[in-house]
C-alpha positions as CSV (number, residue, x, y, z in Angstrom):
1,X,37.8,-10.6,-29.8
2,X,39.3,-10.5,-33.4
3,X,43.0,-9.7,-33.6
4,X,44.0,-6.5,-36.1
5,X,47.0,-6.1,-37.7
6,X,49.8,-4.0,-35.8
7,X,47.7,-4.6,-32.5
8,X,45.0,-1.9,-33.4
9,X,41.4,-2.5,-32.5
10,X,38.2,-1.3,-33.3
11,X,36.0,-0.4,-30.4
12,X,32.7,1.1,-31.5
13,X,30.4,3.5,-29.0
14,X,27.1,4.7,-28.2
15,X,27.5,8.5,-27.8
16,X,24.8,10.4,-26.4
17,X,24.3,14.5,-25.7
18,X,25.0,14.7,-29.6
19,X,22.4,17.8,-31.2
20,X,24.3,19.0,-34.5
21,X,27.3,19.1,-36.3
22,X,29.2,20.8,-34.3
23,X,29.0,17.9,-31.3
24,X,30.3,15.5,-33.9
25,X,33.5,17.9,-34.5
26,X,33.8,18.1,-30.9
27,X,33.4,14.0,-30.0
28,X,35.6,13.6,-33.0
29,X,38.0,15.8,-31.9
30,X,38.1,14.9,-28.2
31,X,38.7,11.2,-29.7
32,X,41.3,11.6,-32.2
33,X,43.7,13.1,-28.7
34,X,43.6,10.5,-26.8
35,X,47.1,8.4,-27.4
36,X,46.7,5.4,-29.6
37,X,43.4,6.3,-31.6
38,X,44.5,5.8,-35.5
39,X,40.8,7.0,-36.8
40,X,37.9,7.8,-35.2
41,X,34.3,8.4,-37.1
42,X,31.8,10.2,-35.3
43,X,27.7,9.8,-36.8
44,X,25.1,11.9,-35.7
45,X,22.1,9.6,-36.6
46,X,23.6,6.7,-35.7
47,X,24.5,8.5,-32.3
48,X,27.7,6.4,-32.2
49,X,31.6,6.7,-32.5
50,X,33.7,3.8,-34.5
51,X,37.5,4.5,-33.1
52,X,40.0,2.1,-34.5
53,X,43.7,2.0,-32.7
54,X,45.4,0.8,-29.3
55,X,43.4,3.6,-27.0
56,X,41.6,1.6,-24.0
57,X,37.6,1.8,-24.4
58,X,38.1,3.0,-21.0
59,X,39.7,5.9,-22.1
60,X,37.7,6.8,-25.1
61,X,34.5,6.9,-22.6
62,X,36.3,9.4,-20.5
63,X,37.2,11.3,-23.6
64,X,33.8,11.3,-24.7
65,X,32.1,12.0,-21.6
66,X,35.0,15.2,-20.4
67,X,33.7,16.8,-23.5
68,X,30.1,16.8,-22.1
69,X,28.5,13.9,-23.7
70,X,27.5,10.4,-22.8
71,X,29.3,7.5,-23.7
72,X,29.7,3.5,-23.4
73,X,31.0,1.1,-25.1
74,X,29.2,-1.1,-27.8
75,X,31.8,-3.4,-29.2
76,X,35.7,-3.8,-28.6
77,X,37.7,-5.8,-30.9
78,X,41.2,-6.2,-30.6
C-alpha cells in the first residue's frame, strides 16, 4: 500500500444496486458522512466509488450498503 500525504488514502469500490442519478447522489452522499472521507466520486457506468481520506474501507462498505446498495472493496491504498 502506497503512503499519501497527511495519512489519507484512496480506497476505491465496486458499488452495485446503482440505476440513475439519483443512486449516485445518494452513495455519494452516504460516503461523504462517514468521518474521515476528504472526497468521494461516485460513477454510474463504471458502477464504482473512488473515496480518498482516513475512513476504514470497512466503514465505507457499511455506508454503502445502509443506503441500500451493494458494496466491496476494490483497492485500498494508504
Amino acid at each position: 500500500m502506497t503512503s499519501h500525504p497527511g495519512g489519507a488514502r484512496r480506497t476505491v469500490l465496486s458499488i452495485t444496486g446503482m440505476t440513475c442519478g439519483g443512486c449516485v447522489n445518494t452513495v455519494t452522499r452516504v460516503l461523504q458522512r462517514v468521518p474521515g472521507v476528504e472526497r468521494a466520486d461516485v460513477e454510474l457506468e463504471g458502477a464504482r466509488a473512488v473515496v480518498e481520506g482516513t475512513a476504514p474501507a470497512a466503514e465505507l462498505v457499511a455506508a454503502a450498503e445502509g443506503a441500500g446498495f451493494g458494496a466491496a472493496v476494490v483497492e485500498a491504498n494508504g
